[in-house]
Backbone bond lengths (Angstrom), bond angles and torsions (degrees), N, CA, C in turn:
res aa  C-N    CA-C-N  psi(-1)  N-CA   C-N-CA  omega(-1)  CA-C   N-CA-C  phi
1 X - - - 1.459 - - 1.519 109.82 -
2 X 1.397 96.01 143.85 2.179 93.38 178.90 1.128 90.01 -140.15
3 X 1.557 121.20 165.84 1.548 130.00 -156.19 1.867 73.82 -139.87
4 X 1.150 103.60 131.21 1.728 117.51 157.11 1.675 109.18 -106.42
5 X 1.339 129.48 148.81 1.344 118.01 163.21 1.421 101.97 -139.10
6 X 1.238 96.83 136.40 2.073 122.47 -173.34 1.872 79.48 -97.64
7 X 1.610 84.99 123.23 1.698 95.11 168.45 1.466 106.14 -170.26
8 X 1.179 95.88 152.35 1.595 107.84 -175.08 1.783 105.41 -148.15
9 X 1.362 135.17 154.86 1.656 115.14 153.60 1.486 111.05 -93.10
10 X 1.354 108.75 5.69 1.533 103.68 173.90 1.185 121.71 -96.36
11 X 1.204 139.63 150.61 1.377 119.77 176.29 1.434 125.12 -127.61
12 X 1.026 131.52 141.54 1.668 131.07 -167.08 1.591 77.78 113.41
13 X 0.890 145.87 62.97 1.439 127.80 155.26 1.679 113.40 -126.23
14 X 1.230 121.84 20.47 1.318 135.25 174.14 2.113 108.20 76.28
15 X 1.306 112.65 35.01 1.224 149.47 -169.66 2.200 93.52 -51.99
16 X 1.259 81.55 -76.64 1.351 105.77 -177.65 1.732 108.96 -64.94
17 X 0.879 122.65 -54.62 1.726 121.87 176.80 1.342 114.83 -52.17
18 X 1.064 121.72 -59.14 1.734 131.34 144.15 1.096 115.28 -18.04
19 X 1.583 133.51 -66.23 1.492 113.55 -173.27 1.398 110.04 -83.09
20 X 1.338 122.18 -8.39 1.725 119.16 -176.14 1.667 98.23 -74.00
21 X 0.941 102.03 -68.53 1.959 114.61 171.15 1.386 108.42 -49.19
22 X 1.241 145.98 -31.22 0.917 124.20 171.97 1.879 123.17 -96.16
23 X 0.940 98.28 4.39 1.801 110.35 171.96 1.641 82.99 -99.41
24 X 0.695 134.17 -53.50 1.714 139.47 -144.36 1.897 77.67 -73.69
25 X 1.124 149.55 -18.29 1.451 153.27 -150.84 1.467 89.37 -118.75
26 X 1.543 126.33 -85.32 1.253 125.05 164.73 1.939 118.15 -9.85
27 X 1.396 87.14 -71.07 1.880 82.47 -172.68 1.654 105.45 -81.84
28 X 1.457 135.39 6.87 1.409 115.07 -168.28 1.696 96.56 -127.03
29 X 1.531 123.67 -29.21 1.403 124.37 -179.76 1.251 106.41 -77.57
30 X 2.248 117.78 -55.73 0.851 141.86 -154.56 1.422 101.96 -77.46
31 X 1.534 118.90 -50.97 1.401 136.35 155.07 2.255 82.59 96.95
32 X 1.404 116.25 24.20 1.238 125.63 160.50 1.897 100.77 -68.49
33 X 1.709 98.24 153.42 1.242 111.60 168.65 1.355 102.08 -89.38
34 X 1.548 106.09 135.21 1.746 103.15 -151.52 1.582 86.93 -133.74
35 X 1.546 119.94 148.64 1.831 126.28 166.81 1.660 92.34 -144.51
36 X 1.128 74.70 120.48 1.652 116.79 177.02 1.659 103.97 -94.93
37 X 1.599 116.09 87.40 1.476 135.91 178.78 1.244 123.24 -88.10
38 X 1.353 129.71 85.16 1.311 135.54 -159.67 1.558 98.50 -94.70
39 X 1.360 112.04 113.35 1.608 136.70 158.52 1.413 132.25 -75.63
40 X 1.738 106.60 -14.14 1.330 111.08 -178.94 2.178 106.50 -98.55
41 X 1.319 103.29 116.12 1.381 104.45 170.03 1.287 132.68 -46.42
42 X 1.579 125.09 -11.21 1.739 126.55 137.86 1.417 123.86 -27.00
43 X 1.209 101.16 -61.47 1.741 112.09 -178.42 1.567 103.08 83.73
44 X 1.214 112.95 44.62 1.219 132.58 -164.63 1.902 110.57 -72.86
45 X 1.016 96.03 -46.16 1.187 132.73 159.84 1.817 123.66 -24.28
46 X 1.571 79.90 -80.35 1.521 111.00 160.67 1.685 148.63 -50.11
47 X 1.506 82.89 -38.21 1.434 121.94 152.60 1.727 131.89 -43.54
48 X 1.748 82.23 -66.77 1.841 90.85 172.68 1.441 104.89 -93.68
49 X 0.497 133.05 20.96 1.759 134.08 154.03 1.373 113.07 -83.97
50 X 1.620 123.33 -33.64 1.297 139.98 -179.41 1.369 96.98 65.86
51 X 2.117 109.11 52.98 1.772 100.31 166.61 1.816 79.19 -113.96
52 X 1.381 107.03 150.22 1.193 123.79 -176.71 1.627 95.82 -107.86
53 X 1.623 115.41 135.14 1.143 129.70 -168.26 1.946 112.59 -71.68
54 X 0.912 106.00 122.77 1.571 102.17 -178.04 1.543 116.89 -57.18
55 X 1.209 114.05 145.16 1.803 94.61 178.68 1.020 134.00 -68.34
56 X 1.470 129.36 -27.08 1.418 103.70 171.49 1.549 112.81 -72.37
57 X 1.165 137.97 166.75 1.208 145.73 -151.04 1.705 96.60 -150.12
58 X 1.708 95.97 126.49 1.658 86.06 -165.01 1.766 81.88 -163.28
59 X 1.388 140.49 -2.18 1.115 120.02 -174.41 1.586 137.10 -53.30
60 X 1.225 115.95 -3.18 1.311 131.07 168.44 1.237 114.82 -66.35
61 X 1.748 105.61 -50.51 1.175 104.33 -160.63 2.096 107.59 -69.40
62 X 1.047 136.29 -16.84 1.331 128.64 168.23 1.471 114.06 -31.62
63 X 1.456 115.86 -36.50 1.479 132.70 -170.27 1.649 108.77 -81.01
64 X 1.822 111.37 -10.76 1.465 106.41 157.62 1.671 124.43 -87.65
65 X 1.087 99.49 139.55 2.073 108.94 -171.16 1.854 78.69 -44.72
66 X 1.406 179.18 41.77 1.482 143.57 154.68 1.719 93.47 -134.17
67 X 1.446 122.31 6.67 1.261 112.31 172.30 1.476 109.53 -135.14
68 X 1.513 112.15 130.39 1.268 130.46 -162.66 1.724 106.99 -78.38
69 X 1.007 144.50 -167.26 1.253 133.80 176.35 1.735 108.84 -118.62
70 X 1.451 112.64 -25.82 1.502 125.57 173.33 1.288 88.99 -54.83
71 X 1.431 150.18 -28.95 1.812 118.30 -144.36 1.635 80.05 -101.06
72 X 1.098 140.63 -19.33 1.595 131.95 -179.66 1.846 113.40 -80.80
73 X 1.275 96.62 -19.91 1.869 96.88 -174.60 1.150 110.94 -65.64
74 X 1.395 115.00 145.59 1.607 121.86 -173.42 2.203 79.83 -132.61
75 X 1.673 77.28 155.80 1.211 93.42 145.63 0.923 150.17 -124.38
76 X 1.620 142.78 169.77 1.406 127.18 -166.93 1.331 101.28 -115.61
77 X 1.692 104.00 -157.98 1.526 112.88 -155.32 1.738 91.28 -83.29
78 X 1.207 126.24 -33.15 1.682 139.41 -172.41 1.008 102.89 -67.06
79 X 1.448 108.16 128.99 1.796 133.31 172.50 1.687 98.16 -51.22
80 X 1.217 143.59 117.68 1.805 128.07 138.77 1.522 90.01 112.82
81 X 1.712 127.79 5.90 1.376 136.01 168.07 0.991 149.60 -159.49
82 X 2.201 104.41 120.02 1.220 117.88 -147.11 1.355 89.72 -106.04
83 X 1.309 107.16 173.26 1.632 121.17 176.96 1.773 108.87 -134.29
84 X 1.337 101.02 139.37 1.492 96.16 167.60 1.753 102.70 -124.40
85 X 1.586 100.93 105.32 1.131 94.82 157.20 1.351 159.27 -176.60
86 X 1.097 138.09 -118.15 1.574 127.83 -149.04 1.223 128.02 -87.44
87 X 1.831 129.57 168.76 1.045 111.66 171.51 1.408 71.06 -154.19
88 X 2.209 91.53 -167.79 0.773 104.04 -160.33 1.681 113.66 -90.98
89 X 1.278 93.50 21.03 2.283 102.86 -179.56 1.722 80.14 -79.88
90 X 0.952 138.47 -24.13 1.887 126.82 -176.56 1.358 110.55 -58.25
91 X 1.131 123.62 -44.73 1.581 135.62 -169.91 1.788 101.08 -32.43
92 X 1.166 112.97 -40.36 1.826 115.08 -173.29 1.455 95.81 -115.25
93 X 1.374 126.73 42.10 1.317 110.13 167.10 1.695 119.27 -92.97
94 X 0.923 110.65 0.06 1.094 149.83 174.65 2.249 107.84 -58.69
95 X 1.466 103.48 -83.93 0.984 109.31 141.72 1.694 141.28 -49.26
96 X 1.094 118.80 -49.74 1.531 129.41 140.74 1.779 119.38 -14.51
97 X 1.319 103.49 -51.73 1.561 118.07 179.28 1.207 116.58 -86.50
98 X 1.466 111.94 -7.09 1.181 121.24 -159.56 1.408 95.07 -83.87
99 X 1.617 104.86 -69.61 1.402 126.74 166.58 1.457 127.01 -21.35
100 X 1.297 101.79 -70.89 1.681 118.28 155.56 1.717 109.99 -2.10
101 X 1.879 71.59 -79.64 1.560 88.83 -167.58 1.804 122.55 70.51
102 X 1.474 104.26 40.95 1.343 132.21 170.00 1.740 122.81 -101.77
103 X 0.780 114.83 34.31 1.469 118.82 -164.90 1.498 122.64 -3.07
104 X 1.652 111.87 -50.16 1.858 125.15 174.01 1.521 103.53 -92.88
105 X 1.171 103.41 19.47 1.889 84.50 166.91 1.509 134.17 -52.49
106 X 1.371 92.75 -41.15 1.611 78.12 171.68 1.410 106.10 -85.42
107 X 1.604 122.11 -13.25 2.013 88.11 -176.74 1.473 84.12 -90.95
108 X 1.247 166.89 60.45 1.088 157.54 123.44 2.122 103.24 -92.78
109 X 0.894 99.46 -33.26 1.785 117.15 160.96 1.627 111.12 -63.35
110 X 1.221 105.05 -38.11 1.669 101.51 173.83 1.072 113.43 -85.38
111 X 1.287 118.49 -46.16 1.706 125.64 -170.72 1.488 94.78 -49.22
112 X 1.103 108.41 -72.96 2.004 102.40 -176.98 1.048 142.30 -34.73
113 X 1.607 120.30 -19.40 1.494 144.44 167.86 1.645 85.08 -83.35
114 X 1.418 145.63 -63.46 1.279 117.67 -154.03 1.555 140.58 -37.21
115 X 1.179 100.98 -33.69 1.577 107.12 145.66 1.669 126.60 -50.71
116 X 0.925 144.08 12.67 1.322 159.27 -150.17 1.482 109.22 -162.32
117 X 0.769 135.58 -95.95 1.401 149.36 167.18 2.033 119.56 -65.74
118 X 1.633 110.89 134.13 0.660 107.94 164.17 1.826 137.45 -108.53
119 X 1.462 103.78 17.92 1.230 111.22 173.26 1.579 100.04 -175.74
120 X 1.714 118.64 125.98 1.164 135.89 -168.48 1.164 116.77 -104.67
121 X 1.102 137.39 131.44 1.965 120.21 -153.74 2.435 76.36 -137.85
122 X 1.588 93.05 132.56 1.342 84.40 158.53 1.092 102.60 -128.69
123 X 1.633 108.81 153.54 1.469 132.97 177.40 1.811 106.35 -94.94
124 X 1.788 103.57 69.93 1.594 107.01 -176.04 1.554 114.47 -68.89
125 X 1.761 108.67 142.70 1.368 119.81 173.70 1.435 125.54 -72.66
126 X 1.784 124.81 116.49 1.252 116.90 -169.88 1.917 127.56 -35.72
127 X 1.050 143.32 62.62 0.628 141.13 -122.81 1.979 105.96 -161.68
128 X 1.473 104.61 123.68 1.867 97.15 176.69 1.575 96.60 -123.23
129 X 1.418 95.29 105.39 2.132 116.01 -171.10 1.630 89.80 -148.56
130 X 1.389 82.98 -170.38 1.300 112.32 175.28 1.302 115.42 -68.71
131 X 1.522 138.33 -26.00 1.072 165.47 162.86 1.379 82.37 -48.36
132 X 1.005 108.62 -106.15 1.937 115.31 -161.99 1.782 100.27 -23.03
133 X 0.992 94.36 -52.87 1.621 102.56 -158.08 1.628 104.74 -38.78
134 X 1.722 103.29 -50.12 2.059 122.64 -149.74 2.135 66.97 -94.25
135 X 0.946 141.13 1.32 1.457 119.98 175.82 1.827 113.46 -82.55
136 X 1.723 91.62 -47.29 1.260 107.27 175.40 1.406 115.77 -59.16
137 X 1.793 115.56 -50.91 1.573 99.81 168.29 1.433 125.61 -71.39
138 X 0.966 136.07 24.27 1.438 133.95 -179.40 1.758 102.76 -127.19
139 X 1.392 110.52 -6.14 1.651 106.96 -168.23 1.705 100.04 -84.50
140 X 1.213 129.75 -175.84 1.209 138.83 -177.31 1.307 96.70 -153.45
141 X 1.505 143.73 -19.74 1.477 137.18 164.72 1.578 74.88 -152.45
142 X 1.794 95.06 148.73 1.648 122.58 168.38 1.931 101.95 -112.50
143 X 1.346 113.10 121.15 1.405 105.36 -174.28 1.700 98.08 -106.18
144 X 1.735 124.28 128.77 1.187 113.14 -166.70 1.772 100.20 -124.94
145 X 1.601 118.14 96.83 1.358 125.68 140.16 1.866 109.27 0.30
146 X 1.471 109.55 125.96 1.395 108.91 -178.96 1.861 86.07 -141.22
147 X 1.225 133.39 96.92 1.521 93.09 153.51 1.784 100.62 -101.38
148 X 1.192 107.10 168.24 1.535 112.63 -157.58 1.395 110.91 -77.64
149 X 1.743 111.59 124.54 1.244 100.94 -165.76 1.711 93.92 -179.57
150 X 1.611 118.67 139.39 1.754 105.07 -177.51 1.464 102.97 -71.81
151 X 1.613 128.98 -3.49 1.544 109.84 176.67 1.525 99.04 -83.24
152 X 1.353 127.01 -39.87 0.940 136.05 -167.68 1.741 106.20 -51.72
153 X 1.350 105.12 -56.03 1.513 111.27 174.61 1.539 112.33 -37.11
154 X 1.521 95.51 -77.70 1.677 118.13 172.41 1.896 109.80 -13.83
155 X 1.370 94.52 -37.79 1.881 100.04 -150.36 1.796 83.83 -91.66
156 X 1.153 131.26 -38.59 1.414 136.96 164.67 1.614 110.74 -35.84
157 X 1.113 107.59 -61.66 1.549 113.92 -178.02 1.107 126.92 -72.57
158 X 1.663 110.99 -3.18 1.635 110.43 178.81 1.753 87.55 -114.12
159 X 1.272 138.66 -16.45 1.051 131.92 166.18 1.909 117.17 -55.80
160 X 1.490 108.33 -60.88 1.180 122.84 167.97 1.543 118.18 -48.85
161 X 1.575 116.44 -38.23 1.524 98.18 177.17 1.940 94.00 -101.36
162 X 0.975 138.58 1.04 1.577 109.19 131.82 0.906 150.34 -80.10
163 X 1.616 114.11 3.20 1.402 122.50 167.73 1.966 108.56 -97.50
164 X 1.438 115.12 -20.02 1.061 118.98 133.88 1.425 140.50 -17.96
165 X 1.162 88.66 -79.74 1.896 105.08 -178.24 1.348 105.82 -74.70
166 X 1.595 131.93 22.95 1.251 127.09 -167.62 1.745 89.36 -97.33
167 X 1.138 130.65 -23.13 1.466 143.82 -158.26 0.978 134.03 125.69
168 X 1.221 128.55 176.74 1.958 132.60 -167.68 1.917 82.59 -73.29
169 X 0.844 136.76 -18.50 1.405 117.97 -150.29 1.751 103.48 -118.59
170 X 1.343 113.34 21.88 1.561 137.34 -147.51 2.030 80.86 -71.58
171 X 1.471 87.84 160.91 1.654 102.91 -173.96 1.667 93.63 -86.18
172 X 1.309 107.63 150.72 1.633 100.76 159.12 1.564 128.47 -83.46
173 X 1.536 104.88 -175.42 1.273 107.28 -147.81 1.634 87.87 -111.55
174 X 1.655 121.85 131.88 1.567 100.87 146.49 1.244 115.22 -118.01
175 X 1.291 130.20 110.45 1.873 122.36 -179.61 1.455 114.59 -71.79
176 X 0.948 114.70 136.49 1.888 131.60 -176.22 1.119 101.00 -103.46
177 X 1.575 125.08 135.31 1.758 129.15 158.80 1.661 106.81 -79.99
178 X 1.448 112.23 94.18 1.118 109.22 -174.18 1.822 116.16 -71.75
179 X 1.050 128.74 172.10 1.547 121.89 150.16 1.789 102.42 68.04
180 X 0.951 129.92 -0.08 1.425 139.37 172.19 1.805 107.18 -11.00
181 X 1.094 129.43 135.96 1.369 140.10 145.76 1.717 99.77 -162.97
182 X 1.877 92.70 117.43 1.012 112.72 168.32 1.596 128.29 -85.60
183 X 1.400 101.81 21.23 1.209 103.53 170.89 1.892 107.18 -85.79
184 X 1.160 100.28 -33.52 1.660 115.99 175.68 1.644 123.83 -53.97
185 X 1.430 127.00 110.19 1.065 130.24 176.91 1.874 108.45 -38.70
186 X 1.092 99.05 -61.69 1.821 103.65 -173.40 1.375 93.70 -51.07
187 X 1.582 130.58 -66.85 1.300 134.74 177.67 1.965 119.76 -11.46
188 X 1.401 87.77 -69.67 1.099 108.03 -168.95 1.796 116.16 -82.14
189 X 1.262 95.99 1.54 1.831 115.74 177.77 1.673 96.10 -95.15
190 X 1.290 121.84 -36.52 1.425 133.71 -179.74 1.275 108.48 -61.65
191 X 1.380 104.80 -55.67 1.791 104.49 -164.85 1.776 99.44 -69.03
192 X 0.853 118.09 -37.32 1.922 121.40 -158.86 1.859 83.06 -81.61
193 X 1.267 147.28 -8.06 0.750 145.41 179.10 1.619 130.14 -91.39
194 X 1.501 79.53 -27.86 1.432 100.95 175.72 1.600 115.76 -157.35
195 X 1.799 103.66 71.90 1.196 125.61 -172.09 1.725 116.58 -54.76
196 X 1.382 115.10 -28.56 1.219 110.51 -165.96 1.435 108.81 -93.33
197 X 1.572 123.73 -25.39 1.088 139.44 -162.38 2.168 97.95 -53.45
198 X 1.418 101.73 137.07 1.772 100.11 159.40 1.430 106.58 -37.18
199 X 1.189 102.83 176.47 1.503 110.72 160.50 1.681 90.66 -148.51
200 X 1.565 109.17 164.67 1.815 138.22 175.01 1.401 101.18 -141.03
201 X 1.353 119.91 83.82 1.474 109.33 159.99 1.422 142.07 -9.94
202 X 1.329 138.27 166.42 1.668 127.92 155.94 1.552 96.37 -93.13
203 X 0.902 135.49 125.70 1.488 147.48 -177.81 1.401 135.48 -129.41
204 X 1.264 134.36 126.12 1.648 118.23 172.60 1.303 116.59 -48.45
205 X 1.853 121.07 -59.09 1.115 132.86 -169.41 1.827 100.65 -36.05
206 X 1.857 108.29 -60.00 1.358 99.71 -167.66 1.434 128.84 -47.55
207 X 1.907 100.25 -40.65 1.485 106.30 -175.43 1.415 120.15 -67.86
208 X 1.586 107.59 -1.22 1.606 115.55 -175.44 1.383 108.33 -77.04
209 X 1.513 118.92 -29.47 1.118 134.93 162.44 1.502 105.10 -15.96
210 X 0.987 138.44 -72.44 1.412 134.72 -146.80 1.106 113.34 -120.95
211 X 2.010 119.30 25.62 1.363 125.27 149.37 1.606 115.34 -105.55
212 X 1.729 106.93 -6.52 1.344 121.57 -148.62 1.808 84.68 -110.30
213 X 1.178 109.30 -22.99 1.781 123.98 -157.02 2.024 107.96 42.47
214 X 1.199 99.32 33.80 1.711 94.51 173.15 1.586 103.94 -125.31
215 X 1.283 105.25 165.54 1.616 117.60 -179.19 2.045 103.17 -68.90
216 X 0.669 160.66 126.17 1.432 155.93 19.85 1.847 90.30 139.38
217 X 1.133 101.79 -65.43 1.626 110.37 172.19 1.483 117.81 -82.24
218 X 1.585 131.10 -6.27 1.285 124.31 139.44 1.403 140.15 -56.41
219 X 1.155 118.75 -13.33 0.914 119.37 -179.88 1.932 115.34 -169.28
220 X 1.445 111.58 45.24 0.993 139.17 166.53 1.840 122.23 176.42
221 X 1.732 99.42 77.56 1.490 102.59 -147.50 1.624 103.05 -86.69
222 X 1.133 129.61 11.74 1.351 136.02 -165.05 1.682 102.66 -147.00
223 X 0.949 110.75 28.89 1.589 103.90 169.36 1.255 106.17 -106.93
224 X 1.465 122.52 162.86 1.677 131.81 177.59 1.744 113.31 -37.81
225 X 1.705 101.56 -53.51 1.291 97.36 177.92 1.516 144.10 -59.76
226 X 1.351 94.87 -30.29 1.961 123.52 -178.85 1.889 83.59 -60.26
227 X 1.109 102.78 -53.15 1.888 120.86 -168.63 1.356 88.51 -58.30
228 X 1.035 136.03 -85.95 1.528 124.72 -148.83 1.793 116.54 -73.04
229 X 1.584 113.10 -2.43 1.432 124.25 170.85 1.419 109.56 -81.11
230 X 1.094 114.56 -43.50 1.520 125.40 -167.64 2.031 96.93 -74.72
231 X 1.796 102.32 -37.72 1.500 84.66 -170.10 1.777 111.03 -74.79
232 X 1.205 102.00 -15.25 1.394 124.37 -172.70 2.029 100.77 -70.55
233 X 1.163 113.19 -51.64 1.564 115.79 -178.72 1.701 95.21 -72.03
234 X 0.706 140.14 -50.42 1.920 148.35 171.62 1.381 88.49 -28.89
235 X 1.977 113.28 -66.52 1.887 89.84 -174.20 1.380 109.29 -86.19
236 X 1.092 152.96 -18.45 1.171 147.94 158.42 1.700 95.99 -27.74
237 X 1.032 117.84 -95.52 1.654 137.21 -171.90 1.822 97.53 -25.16
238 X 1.309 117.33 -46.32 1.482 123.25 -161.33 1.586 79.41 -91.57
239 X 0.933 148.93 -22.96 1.885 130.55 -178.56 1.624 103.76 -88.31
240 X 1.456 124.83 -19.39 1.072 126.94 -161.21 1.669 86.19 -76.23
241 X 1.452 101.62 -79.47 1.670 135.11 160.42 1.213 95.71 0.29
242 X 1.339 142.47 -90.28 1.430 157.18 145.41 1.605 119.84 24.74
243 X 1.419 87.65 -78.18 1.666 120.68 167.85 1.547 93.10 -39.34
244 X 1.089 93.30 -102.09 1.657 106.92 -160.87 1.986 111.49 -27.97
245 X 1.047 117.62 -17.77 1.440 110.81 173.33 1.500 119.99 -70.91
């Protein structure tokens, strides 16, 4: 089992589209049993999946020692991918953890699904808490949204020294050029800047995402974007791969 986490402290940076498409890659390329763990109280997540949140609202509580995290998983319309997720009881989970005072709760929260699932993708809330902190120890790769921009940079460098301060044993980093159009001077100052980095196009297909509520390659399997998600989970899989040697 490997835990990926989509995180950024900025937000609007295509945060959330990223981890739907890339679990949606995990369980449909990889054909892995995949849970898609949404941390941000939007339910953003949840949304483009088109799973509608049940009413009672309780996702915090998984993070107390008497509730398991299986009794919150729903599933979606995708073969090999479940989602657990969010509402708006998350907003103070933050504090919640505080209280605790468990530091690996959630990777002790992940570890227990590994029997179940073979790769955990979270959809993390922009956010530098305690949250970030128990995200970083439980991640096994941190995937960081870039579309090109000096805030964008800025939000890179406070990502890296909180994934830093996570410990000597901290997950690595892969940065993505999110939102790409190479017609754009800055754009195209980005990529020559950072030749090796993935790239995710700016695309129609993607923005359909969240009129269509499906992942990108459901229902536009040959467009640029489906293409640059799938090449993007390919190095994910080969950094994981990597790791483990």
């Amino acid at each position: 089992m490997a835990t990926i986490a989509i995180y950024s402290v900025k937000g609007g940076v295509g945060k959330t589209t990223f981890a739907v498409n890339l679990a949606w890659c995990a369980a449909t390329i990889s054909r892995r049993e995949t849970l898609l763990w949404d941390l941000d109280a939007s339910n953003g997540s949840g949304f483009l999946l088109g799973v509608d949140p049940k009413k009672k609202r309780s996702a915090e509580s998984v993070f107390a020692a008497d509730r398991a995290p299986k009794k919150l998983i729903q599933e979606t319309g995708f073969p090999n991918l479940d989602l657990l997720p969010a509402d708006e009881t998350i907003r103070t989970l933050g504090r919640q953890l505080g209280r605790i005072g468990k530091k690996k709760r959630l990777a002790r929260l992940t570890q227990a699904l590994s029997k179940d699932y073979d790769r955990i993708v979270f959809d993390c809330p922009p956010v530098l808490n305690e949250v970030s902190a128990q995200v970083m120890r439980a991640a096994d790769l941190v995937i960081v949204p870039l579309p090109p921009s000096p805030l964008s940079t800025r939000a890179f460098e406070q990502v890296a020294e909180e994934v830093r301060g996570s410990g000597k044993s901290h997950p690595p980093i892969l940065p993505v050029l999110s939102m790409m159009d190479m017609r754009r001077n800055l754009h195209k100052e980005a990529r020559e800047a950072n030749p090796k980095w993935p790239v995710v196009p700016l695309a129609s297909a993607i923005e359909q995402c969240a009129v269509t509520r499906e992942p990108v390659g459901a229902f536009a399997p040959r467009s640029p974007g489906t293409r640059a998600f799938a090449q993007l989970w390919t190095a994910i899989e080969r950094k994981l791969a990597s790791r483990k040697k």
